[in-house]
Backbone bond lengths (Angstrom), bond angles and torsions (degrees), N, CA, C in turn:
res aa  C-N    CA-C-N  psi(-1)  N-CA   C-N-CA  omega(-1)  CA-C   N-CA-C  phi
1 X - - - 1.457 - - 1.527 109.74 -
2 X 1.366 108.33 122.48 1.546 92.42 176.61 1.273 117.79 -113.82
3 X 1.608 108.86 143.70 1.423 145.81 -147.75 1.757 111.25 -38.84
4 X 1.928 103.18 -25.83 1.077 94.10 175.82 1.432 130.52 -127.50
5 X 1.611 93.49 47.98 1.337 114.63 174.80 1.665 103.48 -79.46
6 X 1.318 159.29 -29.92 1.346 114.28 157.94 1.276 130.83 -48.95
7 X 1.168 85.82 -23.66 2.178 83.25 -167.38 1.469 116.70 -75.82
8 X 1.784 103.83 -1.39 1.649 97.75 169.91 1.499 89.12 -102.30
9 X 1.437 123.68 -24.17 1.705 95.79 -173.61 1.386 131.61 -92.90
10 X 1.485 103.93 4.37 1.310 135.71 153.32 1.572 127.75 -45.70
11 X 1.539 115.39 136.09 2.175 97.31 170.12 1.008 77.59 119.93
12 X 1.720 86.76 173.74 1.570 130.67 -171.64 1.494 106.62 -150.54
13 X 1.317 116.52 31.64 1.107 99.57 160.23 1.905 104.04 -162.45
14 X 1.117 129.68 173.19 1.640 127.93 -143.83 1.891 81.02 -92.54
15 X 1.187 151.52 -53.23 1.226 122.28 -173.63 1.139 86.01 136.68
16 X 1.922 108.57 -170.95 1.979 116.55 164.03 1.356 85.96 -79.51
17 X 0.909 147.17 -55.20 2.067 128.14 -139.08 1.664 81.87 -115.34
18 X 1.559 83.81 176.56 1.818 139.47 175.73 1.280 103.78 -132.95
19 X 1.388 108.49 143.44 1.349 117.63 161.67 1.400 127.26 -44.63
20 X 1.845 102.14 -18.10 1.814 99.23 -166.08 2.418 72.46 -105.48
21 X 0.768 122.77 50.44 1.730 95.49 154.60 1.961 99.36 -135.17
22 X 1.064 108.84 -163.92 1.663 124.06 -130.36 2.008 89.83 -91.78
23 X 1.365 105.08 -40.22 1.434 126.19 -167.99 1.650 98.74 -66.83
24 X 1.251 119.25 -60.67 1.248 124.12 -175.10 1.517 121.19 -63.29
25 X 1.312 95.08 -40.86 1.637 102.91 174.46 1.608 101.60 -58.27
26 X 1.247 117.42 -74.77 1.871 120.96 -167.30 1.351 112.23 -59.38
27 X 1.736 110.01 -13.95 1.615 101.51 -177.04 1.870 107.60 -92.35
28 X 1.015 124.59 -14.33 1.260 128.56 161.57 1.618 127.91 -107.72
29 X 1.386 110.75 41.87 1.242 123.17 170.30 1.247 116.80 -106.62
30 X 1.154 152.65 165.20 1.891 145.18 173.76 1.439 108.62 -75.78
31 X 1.478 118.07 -20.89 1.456 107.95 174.09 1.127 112.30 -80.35
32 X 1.164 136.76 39.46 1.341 143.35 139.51 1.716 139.32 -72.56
33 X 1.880 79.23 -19.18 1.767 106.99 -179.04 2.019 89.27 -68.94
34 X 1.283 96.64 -61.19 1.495 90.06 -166.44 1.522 110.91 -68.58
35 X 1.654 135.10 -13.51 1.438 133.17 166.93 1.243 121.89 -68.55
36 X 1.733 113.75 -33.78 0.933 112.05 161.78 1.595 138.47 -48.22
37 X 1.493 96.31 -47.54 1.840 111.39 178.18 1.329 100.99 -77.53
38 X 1.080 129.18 -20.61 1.892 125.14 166.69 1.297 122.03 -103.87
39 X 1.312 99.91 29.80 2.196 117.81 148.71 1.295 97.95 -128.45
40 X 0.984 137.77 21.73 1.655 140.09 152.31 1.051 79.74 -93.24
41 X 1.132 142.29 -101.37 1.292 155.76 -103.48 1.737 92.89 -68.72
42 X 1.267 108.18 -62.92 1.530 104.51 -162.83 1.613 105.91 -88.55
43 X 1.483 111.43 1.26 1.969 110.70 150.06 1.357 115.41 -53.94
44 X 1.160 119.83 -46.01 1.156 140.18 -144.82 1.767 103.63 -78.27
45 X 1.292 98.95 -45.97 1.645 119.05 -170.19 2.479 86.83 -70.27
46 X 0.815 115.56 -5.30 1.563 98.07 179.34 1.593 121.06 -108.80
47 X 0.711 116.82 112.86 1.855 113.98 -154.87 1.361 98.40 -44.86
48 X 1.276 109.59 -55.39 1.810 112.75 -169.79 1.654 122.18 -58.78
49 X 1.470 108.03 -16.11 1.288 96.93 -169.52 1.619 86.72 -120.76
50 X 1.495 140.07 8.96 0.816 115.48 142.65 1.775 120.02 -93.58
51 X 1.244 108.86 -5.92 1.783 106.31 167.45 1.755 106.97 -59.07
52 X 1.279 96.19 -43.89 1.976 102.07 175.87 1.688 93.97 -40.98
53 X 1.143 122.56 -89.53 1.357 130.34 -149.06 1.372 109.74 -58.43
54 X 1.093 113.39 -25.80 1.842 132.48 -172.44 1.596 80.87 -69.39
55 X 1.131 108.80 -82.44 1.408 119.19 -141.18 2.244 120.85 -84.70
56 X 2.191 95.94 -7.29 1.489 85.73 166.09 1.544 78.29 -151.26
57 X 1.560 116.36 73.39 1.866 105.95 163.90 1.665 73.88 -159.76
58 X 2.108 90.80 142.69 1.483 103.47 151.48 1.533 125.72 -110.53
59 X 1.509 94.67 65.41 1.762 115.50 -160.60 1.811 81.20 -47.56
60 X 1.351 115.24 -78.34 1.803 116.40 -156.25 1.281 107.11 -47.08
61 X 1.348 129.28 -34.97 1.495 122.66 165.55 1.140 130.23 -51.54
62 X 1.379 109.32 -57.52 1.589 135.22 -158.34 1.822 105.21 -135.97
63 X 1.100 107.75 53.90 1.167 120.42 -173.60 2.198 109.03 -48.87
64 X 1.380 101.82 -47.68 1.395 116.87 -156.73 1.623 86.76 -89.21
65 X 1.312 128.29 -11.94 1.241 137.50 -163.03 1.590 98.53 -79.99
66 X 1.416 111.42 -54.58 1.400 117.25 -168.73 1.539 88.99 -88.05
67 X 1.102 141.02 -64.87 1.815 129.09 161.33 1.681 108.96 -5.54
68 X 0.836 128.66 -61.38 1.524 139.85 -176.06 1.793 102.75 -47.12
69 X 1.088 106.08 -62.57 1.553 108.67 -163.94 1.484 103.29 -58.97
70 X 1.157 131.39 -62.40 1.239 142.72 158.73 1.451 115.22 -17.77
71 X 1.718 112.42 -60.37 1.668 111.21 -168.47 1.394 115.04 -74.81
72 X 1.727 95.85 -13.28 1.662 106.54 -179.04 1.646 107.73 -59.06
73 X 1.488 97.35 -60.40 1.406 101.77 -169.65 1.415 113.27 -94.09
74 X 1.079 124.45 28.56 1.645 128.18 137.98 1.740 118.01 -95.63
75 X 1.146 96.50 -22.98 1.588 114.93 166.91 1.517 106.01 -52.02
76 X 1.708 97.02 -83.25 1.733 87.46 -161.11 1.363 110.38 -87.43
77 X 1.479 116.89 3.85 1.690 111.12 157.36 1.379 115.08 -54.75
78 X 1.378 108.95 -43.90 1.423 107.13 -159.63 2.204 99.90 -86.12
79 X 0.736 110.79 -54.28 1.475 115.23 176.69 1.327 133.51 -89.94
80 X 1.329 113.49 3.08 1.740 136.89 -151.83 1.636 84.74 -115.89
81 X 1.648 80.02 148.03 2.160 92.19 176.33 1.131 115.44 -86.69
82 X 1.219 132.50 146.81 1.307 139.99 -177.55 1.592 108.60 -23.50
83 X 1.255 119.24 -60.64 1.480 137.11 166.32 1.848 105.52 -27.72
84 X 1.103 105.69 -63.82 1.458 122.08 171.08 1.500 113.08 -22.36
85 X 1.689 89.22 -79.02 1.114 109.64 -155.73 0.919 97.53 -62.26
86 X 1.761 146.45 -52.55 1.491 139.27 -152.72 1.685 93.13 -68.23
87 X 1.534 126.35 -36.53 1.418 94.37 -165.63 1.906 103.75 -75.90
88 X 0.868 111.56 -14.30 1.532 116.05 -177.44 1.444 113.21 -68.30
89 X 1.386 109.52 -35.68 1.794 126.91 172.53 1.792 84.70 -61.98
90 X 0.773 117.79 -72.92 1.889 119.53 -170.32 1.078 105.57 -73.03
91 X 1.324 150.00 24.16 1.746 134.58 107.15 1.174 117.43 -70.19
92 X 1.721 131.45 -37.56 0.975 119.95 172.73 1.733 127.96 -74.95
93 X 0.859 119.89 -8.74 1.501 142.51 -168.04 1.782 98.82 -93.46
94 X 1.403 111.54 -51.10 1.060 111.27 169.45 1.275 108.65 -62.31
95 X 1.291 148.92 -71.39 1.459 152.99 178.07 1.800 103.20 -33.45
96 X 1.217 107.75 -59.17 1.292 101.38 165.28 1.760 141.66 -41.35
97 X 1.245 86.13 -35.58 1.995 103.67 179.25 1.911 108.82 -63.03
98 X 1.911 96.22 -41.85 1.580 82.14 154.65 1.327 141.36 -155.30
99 X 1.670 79.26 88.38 1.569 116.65 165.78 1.431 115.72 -102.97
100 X 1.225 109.64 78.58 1.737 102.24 166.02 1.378 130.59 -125.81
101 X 1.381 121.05 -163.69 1.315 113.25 163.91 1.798 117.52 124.04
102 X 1.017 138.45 136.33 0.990 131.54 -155.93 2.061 108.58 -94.31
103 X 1.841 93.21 166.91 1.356 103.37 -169.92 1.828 87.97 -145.92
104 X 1.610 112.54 164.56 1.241 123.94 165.15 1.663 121.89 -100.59
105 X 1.258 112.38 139.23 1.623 140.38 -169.31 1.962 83.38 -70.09
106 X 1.316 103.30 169.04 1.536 113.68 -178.14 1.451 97.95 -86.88
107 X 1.005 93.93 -23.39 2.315 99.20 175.26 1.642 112.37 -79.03
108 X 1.181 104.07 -2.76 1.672 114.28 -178.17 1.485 117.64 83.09
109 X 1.257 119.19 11.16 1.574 104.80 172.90 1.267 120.79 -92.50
110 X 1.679 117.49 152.41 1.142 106.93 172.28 1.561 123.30 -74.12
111 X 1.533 112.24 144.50 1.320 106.99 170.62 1.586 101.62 -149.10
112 X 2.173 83.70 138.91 1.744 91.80 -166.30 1.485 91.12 -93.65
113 X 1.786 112.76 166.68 1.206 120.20 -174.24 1.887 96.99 -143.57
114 X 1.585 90.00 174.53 1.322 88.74 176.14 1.787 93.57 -163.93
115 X 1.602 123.84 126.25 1.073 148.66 -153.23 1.679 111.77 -39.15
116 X 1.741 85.82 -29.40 1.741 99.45 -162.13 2.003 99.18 -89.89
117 X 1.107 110.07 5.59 1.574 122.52 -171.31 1.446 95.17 -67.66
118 X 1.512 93.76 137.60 1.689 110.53 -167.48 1.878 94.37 -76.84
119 X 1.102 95.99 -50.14 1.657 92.40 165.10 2.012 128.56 -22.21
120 X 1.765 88.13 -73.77 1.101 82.59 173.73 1.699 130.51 -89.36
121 X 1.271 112.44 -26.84 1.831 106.31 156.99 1.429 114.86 -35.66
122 X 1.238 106.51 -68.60 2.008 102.69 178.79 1.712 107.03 -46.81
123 X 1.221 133.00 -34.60 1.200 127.75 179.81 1.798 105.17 -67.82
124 X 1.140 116.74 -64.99 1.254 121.43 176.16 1.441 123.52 -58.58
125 X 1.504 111.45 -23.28 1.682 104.87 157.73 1.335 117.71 -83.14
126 X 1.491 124.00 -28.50 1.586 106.23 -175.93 1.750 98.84 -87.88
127 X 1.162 134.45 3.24 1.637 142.30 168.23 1.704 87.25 -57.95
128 X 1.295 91.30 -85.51 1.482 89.52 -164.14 1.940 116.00 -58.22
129 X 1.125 105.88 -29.58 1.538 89.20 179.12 1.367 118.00 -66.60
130 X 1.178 115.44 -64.26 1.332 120.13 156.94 1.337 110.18 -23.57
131 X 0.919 141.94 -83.41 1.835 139.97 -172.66 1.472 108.35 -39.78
132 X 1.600 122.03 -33.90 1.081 118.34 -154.46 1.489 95.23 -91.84
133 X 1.340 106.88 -45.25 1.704 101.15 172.28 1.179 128.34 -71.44
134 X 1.429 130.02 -19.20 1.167 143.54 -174.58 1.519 105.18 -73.00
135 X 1.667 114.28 -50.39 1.305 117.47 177.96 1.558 129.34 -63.63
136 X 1.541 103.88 -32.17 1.109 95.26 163.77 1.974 135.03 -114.10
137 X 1.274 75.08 19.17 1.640 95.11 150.81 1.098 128.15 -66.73
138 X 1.302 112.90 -11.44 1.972 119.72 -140.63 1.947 89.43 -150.18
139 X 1.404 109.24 -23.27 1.566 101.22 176.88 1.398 111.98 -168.57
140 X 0.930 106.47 66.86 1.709 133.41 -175.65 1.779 90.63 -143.48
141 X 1.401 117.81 162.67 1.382 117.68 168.81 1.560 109.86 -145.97
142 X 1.915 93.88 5.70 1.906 102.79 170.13 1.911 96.79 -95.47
143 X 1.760 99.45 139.38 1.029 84.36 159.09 1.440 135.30 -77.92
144 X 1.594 99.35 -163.05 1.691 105.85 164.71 1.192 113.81 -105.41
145 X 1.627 119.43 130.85 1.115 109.07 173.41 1.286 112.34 -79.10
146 X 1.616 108.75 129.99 1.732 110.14 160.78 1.606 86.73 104.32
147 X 1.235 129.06 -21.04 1.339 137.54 178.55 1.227 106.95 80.56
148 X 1.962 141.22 -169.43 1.039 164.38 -9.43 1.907 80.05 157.78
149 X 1.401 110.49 -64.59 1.896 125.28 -164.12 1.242 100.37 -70.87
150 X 1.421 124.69 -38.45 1.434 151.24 -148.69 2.210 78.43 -83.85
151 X 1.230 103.45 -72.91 1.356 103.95 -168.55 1.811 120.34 -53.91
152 X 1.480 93.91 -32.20 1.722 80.32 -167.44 1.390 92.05 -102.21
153 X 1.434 137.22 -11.70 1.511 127.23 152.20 1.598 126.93 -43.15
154 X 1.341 99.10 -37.45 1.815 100.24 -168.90 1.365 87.97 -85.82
155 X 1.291 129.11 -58.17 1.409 134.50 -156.99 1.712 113.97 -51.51
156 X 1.140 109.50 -41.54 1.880 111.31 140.67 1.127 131.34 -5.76
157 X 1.849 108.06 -57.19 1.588 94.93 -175.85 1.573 102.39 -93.87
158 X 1.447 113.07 18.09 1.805 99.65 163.04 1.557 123.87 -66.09
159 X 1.117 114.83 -26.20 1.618 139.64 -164.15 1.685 122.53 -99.97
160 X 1.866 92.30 -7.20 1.551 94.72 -164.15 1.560 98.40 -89.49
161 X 1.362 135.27 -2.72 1.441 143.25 160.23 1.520 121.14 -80.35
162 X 1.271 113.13 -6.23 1.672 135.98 160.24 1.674 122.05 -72.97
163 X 1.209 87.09 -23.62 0.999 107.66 -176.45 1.813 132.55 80.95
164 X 1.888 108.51 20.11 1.419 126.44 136.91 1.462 129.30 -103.24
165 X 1.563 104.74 125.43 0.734 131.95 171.99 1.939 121.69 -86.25
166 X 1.371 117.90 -33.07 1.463 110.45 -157.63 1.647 78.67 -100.43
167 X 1.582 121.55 116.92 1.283 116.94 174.47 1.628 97.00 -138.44
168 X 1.484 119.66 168.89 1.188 127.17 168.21 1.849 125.66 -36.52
169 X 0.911 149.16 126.97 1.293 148.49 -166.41 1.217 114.88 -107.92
170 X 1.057 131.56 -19.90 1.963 159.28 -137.77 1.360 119.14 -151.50
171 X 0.899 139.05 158.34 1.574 152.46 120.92 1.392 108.67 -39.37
172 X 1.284 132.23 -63.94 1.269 109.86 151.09 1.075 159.36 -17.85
173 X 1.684 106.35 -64.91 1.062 138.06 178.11 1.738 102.90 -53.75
174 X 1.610 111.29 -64.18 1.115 117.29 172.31 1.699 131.98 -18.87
175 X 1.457 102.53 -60.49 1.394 130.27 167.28 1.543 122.99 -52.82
176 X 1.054 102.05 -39.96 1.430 128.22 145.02 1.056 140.66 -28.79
177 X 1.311 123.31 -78.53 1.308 128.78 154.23 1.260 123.37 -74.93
178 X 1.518 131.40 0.18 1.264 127.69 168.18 1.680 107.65 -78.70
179 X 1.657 102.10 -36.93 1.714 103.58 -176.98 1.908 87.79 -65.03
180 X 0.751 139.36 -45.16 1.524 133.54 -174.39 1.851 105.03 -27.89
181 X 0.651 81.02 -69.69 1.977 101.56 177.98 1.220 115.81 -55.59
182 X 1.234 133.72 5.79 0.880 120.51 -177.77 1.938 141.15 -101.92
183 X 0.908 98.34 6.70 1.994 151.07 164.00 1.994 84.20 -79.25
184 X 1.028 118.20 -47.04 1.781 111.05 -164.64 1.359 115.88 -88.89
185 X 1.803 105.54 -29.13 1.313 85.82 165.88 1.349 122.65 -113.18
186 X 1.929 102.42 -174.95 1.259 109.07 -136.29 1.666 89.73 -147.08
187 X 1.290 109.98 173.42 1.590 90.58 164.53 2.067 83.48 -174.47
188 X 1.551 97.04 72.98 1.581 122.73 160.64 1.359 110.01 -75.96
189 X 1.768 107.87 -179.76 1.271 132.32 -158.63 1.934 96.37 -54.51
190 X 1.376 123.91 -69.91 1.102 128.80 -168.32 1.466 107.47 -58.56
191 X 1.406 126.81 -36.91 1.340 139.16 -169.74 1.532 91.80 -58.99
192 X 1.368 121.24 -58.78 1.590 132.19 -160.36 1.701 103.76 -79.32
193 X 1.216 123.07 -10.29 1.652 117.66 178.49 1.700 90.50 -95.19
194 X 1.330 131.09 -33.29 1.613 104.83 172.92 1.473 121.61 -64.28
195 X 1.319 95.46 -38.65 1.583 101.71 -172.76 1.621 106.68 -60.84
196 X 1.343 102.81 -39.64 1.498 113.25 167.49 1.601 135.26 -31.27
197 X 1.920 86.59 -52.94 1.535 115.53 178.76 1.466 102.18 -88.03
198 X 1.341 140.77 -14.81 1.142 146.44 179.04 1.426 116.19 -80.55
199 X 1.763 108.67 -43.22 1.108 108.25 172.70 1.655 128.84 -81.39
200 X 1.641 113.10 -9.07 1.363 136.41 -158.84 1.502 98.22 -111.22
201 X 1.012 121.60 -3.86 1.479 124.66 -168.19 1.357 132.12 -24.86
202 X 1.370 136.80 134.28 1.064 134.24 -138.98 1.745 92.69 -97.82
203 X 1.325 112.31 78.08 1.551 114.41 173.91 1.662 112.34 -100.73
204 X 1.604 131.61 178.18 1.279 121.85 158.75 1.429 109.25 -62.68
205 X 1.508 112.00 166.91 1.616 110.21 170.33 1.477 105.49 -75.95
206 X 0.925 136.13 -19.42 2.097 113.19 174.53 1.376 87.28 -70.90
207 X 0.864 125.59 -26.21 2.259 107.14 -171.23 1.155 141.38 -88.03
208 X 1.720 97.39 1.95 1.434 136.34 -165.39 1.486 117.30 -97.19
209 X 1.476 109.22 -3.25 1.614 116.45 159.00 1.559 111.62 -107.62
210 X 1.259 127.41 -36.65 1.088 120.16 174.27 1.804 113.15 -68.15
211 X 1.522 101.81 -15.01 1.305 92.75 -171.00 1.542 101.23 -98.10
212 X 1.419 130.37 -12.63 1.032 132.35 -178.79 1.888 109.94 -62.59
213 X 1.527 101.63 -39.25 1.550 132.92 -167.10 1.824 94.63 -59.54
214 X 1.618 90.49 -49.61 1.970 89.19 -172.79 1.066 99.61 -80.85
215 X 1.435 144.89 -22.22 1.886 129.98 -172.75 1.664 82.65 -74.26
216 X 1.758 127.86 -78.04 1.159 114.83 -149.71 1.952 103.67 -43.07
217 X 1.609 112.37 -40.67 1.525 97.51 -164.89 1.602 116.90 -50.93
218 X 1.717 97.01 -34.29 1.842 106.24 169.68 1.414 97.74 -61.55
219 X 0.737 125.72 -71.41 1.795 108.99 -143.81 1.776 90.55 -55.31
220 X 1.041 99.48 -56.97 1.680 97.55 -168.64 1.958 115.08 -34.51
221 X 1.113 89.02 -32.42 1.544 89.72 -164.98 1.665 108.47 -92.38
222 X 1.367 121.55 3.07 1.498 125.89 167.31 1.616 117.25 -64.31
223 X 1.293 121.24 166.47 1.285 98.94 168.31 1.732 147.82 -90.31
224 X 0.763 170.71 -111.92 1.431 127.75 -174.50 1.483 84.59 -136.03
225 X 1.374 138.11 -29.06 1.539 117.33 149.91 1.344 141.41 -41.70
226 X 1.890 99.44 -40.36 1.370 94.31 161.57 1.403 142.69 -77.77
227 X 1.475 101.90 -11.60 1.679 102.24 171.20 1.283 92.67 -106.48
228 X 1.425 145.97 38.91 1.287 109.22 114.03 1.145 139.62 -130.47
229 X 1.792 108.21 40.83 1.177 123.74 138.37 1.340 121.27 -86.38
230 X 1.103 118.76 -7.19 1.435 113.28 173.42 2.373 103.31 -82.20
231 X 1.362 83.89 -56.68 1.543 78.28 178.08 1.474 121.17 102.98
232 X 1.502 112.01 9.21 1.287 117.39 177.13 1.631 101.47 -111.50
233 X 1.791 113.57 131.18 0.982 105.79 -176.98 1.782 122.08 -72.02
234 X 1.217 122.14 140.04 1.243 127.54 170.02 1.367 116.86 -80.51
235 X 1.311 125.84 136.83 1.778 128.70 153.40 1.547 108.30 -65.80
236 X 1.274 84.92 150.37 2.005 111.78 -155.86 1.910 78.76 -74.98
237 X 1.316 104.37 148.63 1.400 117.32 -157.33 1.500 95.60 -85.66
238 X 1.457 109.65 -18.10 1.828 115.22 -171.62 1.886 102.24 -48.65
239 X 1.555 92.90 -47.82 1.495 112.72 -164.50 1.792 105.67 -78.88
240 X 1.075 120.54 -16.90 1.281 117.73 -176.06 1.400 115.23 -102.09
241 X 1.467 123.33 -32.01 1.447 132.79 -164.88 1.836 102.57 -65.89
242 X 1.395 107.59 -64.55 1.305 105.65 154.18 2.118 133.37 -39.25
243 X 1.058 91.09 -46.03 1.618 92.48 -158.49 2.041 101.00 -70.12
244 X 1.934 95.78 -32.68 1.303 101.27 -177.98 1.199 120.97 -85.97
245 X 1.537 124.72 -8.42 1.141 125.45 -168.40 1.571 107.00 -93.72
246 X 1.161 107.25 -28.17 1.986 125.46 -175.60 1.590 92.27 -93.41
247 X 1.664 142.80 -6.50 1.425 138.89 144.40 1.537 106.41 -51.18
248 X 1.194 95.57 -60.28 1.512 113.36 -152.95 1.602 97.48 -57.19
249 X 1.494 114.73 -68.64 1.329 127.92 149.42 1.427 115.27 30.22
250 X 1.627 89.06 -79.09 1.292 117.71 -144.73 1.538 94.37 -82.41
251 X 1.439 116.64 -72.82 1.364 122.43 174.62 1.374 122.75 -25.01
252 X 1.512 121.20 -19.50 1.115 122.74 174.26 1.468 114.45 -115.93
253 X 1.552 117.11 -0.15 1.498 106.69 140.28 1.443 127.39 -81.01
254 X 1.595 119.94 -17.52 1.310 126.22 -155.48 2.063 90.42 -81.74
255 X 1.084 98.65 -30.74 1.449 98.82 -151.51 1.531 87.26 -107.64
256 X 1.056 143.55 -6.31 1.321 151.78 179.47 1.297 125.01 61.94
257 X 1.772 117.00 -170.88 1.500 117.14 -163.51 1.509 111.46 -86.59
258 X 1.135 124.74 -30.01 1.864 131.84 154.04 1.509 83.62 -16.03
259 X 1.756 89.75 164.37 1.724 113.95 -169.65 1.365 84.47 175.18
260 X 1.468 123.50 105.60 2.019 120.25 167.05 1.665 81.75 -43.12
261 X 1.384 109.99 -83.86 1.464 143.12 -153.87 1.914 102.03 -16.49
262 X 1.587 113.54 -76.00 1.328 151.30 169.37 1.747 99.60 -28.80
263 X 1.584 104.30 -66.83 1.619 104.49 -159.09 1.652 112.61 -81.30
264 X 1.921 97.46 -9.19 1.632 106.08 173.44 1.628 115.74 -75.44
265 X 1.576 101.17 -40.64 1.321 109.93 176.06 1.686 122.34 -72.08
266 X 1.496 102.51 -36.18 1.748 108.99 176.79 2.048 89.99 -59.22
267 X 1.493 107.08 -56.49 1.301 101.32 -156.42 1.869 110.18 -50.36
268 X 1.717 106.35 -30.30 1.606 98.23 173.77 1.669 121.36 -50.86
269 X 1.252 88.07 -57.07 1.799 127.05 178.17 1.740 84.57 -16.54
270 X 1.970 97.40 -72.85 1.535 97.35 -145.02 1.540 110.18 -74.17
271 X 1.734 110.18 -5.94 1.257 97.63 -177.81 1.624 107.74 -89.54
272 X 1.332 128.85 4.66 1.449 129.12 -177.48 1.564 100.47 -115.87
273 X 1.487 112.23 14.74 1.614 106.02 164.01 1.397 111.70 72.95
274 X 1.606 127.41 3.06 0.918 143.61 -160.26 1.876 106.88 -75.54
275 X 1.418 121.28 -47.04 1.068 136.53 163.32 1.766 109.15 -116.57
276 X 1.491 115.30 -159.85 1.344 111.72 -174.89 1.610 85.85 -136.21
């Protein structure tokens, strides 16, 4: 059960999503295992938001530790009531206030940052959106409702309690502002020891093929500049799209259709008449 399942079954009021919009659907699917490891991946490639983690996270220690904070607040963003979510925006906002400290531009200048920088939030929200749609574009076999525009439109107002507002609107748009960034990233000595530790991950050995299966499906599914600045070869996606999608599949028959998370939030839903 995780720790912050009252706070989605908590409230009085239905939240940003429904079960029938674009956010909810892709955020409780298994291709999230592989979106997840491909918003590492392309964090990593931005100096500033990997100076954050470098310089106030004990990812190699407490790897699942700093994992946690993150799944929280994609958690009750995505299923959590408005109520929820704002106090969750103000843990993260707080955590943010002190995150600072400076990193170098690929031109060599210094530049100081600070966590709550509109700069880098928009980087770290279209990381993860992008990953999240991308992955299960490619190994998901539910659609999206409203499609691709539908998803990174709603997913917008997750971030507007962060305090960004001007975010991608489109599938387009998305693409868009990722080519923006691309002068920023980089994928140097420190950049290449996370990806390292990202890809080497400190799992048991039975978990270390299936987990090998979801890094290659991430890397594979970046775009083809970024893996090859990164420099690790990817498997041809022909061979993976299949093999990961009938994983994924499976993992979510083995372990079944239950969800604490899902049946806490439907159960708010049905007591505010919100669904039936």
């Amino acid at each position: 059960m995780p720790p912050w399942l009252d706070a989605v079954a908590s409230g009085d009021d239905p939240g940003l999503f429904l079960p029938s919009d674009a956010p909810w659907v892709i955020h409780r699917d298994f291709s999230t295992l592989v979106g997840g490891i491909r918003a590492l991946l392309l964090q990593a490639m931005h100096p500033g938001a990997l100076a954050g983690v470098a310089q106030h996270s004990r990812y190699e220690q407490d790897p699942l530790g700093r994992l946690s904070g993150t799944i929280r607040w994609l958690t009750v963003t995505t299923f959590g009531s408005k109520e929820a979510v704002l106090k969750e925006a103000s843990r993260v906002n707080k955590l943010h206030d002190r995150v600072s400290g400076s990193y170098q531009r690929q031109q060599g200048q210094e530049v100081t940052y600070q966590a709550s920088d509109q700069d880098l939030l928009l980087w770290v929200h279209i990381a993860f959106m992008d990953s999240f749609l991308r992955s299960h574009q490619l190994y998901s076999k539910a659609p999206i409702p409203g499609g691709a525009d539908s998803y990174v439109r709603l997913w917008g107002k997750s971030v507007e309690p962060l305090g960004l507002t001007e975010v991608p609107k489109s599938e387009a748009d998305l693409v868009q502002t990722l080519d923006s960034y691309s002068d920023v990233l980089r994928c140097d000595e420190r950049s290449l020891a996370v990806i390292t530790w990202i890809r080497n991950a400190p799992l048991p050995l039975t978990a270390k093929p299936i987990y090998l299966l979801l890094f290659q499906a991430a890397l594979a599914s970046l775009p083809r500049k970024i893996q090859e600045q990164i420099g690790i070869r990817a498997w041809p996606l022909w061979i993976l799209r299949p093999l990961v999608t009938n994983l994924l599949a499976f993992l979510r028959f083995a372990i079944g259709p239950d969800s604490p998370i899902e049946d806490a939030a439907n159960a708010r839903l049905r007591r505010l008449g919100a669904i039936k």
